[in-house]
C-alpha positions as CSV (number, residue, x, y, z in Angstrom):
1,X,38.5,5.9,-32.1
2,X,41.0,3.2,-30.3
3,X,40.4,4.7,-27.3
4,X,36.8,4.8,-27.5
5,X,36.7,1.2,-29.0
6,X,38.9,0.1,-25.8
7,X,36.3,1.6,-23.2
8,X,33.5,-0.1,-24.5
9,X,35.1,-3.2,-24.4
10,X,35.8,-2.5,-21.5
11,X,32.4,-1.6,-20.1
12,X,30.8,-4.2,-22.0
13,X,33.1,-6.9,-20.2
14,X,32.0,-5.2,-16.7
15,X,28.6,-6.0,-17.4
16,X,29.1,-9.4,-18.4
17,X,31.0,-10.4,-15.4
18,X,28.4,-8.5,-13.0
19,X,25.4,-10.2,-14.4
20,X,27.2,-13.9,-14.3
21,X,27.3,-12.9,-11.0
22,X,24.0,-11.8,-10.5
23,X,23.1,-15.2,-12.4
24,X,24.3,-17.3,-9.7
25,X,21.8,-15.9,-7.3
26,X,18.8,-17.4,-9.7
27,X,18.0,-13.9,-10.7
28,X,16.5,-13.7,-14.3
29,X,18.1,-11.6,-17.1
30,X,15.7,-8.7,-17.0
31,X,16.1,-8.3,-12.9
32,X,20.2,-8.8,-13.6
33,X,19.9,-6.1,-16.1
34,X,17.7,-3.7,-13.6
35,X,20.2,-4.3,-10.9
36,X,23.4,-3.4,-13.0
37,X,21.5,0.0,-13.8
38,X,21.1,0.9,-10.3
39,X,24.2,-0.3,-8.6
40,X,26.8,-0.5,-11.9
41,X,29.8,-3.3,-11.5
42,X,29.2,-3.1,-7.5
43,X,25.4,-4.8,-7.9
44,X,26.7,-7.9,-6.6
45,X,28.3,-6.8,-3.2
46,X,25.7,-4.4,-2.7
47,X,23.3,-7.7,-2.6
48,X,26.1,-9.4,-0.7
49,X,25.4,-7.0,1.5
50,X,21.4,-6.8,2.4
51,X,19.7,-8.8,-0.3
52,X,16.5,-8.0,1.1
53,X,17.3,-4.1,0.4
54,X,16.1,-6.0,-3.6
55,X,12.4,-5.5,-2.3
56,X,12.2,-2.2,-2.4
57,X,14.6,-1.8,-5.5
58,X,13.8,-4.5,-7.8
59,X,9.8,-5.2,-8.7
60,X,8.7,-8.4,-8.6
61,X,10.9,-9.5,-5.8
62,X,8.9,-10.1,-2.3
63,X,10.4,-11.5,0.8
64,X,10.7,-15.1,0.3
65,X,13.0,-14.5,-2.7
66,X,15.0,-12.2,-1.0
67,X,15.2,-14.9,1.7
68,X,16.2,-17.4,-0.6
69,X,18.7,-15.5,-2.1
70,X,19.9,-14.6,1.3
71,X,20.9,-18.2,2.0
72,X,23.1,-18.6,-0.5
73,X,25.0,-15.9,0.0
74,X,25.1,-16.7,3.4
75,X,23.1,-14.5,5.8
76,X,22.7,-15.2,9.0
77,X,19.1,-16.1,10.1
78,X,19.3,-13.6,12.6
79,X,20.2,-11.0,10.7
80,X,18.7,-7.6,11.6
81,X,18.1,-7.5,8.0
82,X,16.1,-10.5,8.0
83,X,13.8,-9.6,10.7
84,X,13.6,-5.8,9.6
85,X,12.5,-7.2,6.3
86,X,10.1,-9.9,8.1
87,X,8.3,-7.3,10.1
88,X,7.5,-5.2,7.3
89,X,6.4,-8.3,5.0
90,X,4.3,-9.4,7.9
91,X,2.5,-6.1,8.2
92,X,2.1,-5.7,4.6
93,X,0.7,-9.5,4.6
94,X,-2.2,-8.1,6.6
95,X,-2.5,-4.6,5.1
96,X,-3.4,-6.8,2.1
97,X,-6.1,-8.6,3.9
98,X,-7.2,-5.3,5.3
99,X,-6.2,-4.6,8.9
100,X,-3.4,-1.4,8.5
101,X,-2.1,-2.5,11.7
102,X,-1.6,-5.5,14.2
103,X,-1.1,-5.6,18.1
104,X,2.6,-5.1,18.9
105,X,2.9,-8.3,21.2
106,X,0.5,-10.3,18.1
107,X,3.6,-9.5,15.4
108,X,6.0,-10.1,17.6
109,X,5.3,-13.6,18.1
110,X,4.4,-14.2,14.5
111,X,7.5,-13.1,13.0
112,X,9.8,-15.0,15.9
113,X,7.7,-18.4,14.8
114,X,8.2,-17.6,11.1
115,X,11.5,-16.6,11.3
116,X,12.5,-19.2,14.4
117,X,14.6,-16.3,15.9
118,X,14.1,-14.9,19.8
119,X,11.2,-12.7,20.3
120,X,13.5,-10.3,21.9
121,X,15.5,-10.1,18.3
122,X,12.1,-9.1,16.6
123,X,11.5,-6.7,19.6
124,X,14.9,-5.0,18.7
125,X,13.9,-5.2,14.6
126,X,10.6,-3.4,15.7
127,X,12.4,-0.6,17.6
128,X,14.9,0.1,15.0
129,X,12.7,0.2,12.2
130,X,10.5,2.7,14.6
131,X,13.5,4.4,14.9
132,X,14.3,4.8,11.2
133,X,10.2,5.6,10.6
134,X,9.4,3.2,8.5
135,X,6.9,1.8,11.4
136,X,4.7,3.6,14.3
137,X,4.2,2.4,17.7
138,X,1.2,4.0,19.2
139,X,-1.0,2.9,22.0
140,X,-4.7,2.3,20.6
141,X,-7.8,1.4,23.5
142,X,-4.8,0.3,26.0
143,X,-3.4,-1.7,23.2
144,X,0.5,-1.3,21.9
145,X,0.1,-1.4,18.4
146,X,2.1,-1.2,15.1
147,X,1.3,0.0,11.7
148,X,3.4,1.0,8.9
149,X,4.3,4.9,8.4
150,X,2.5,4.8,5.2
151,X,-1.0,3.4,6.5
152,X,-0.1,5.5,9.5
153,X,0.2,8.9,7.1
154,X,-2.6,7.6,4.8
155,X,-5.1,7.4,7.4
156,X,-4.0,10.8,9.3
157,X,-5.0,12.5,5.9
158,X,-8.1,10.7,5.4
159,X,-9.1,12.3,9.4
160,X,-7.9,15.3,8.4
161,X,-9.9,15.9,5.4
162,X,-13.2,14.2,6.9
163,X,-12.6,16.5,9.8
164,X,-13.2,19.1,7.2
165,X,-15.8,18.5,5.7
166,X,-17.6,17.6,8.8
167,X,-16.9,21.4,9.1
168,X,-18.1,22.7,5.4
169,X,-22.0,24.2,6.0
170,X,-24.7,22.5,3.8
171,X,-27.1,23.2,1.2
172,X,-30.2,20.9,2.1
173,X,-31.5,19.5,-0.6
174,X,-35.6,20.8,-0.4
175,X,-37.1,18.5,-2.7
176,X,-38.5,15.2,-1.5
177,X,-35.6,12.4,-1.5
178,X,-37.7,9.5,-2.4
179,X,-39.3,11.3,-5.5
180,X,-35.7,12.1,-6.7
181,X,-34.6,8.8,-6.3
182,X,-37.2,7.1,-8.5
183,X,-37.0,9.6,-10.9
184,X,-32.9,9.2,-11.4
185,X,-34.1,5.3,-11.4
186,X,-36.2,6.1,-14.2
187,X,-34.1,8.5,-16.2
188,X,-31.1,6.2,-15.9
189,X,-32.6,2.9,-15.9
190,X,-31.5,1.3,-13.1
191,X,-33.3,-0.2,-9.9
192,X,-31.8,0.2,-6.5
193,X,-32.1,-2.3,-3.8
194,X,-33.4,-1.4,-0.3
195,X,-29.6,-1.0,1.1
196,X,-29.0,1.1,-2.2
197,X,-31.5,3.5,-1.4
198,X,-30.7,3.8,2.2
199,X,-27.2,4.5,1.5
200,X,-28.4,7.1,-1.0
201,X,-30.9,9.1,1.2
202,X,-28.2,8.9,4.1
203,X,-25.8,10.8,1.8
204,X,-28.1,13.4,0.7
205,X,-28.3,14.2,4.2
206,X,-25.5,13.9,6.0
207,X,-22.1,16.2,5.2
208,X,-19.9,13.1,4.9
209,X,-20.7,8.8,4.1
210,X,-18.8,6.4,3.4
211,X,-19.7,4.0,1.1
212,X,-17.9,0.6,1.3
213,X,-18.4,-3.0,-0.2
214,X,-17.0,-5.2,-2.2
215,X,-16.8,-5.5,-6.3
216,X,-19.8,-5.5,-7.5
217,X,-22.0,-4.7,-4.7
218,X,-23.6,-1.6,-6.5
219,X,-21.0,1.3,-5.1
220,X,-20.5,3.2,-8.3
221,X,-24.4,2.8,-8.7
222,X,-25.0,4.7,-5.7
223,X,-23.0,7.2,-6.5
224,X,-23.9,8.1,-10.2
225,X,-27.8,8.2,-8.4
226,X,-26.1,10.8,-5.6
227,X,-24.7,12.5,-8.6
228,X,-27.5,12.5,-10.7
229,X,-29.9,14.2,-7.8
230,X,-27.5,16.6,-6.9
231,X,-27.2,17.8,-10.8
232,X,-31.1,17.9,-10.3
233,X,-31.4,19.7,-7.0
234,X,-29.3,22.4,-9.1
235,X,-26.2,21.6,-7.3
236,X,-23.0,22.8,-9.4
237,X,-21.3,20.9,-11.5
238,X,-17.7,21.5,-9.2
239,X,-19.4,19.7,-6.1
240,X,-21.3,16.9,-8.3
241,X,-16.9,16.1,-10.2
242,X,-15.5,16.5,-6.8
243,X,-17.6,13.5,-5.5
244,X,-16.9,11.3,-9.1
245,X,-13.3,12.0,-8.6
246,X,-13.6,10.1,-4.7
């Protein structure tokens, strides 16, 4: 019982000291606690280390944190980490704004302005994170481009499966489109604007659409209608779930 009295103590002091530690970065008591869990009493040199590995580990902590966390503990503003870790947050900055990728020679000179580090530092950060494939170079109309592996994956999937249902032979639907559309109208209620209709009567005859817009622009309206007509035209009920599920 001593024994098992002593470890505890033990342990429990461990934590305590790590997380005062941890404290002195600014780091709140939930992320502290998070941290200890992954890394146990070597969290803090672990930080010490690459505190912009925290990105990735810890939720909630994007790149300006880990920069300002980096500075106290005294990172150099050249660090490869640093510029790794800026490349990727710069990407992901305009994945968010919807471009998966930016011209190579474009990033390069944004992340040596943001950073205020040589271009050919960045160059070197962009290489070595091609290297460890978190990043792809490719060459796109004559362009050097780079996009992260995951947008990079993402969108080779997406070809791939369009690809195959380019391939897939189709079932016209026979009855008049126009009729079915203002009956589905009818039944459910609904009225669909000119671009609406359009984008309905080119997916009942084309193998593959794509139907973008923004919230509330009517996409799920379209496709209940495409749904509803193909229930009608007698198509089965695995085709009409495979397009909800999209």
């Amino acid at each position: 019982m001593s024994q098992a009295i002593a470890e505890g103590y033990a342990a429990h002091r461990e934590y305590a000291q790590t997380v005062l530690k941890l404290a002195s970065l600014d780091l709140s008591p939930a992320v502290c606690m998070k941290l200890y869990k992954a890394y146990g009493a070597e969290a803090f040199d672990v930080i010490k280390e690459n505190p912009y590995r925290l990105i990735d580990d810890v939720y909630g902590i994007g790149f300006q944190k880990a920069d300002k966390i980096a500075q106290k503990i005294g990172i150099e503003p050249d660090s490869p980490f640093r510029i790794q870790s800026a490349v990727i947050y710069a990407l992901n900055a305009r994945a968010a704004a919807g471009d998966t990728y930016a011209p190579e020679a474009e990033l390069t000179e944004e992340v040596a302005g943001f950073l205020d580090v040589p271009r050919e530092s960045v160059r070197d950060a962009e290489l070595e994170l091609a290297l460890d494939g978190k990043i792809f170079k490719e060459n796109l109309s004559g362009e050097s481009i780079i996009i992260l592996s995951l947008y990079r994956r993402a969108e080779s999937y997406c070809a791939y499966k369009i690809t195959q249902l380019i391939g897939c032979d189709l079932a016209p639907i026979v009855s008049d489109s126009d009729k079915l559309i203002a009956r589905t109208e009818k039944s459910q209620g609904i009225r669909l604007s000119e671009r609406q209709n359009l984008a309905v009567v080119s997916s009942l005859g084309n193998g593959v659409s794509i139907i973008t817009g923004g919230p509330g622009t009517g996409k799920t309206t379209i496709i209940n209608t495409i749904l509803a007509i193909l229930r009608e035209a007698g198509r089965s009920e695995e085709h009409t779930s495979e397009l909800q599920s999209l």
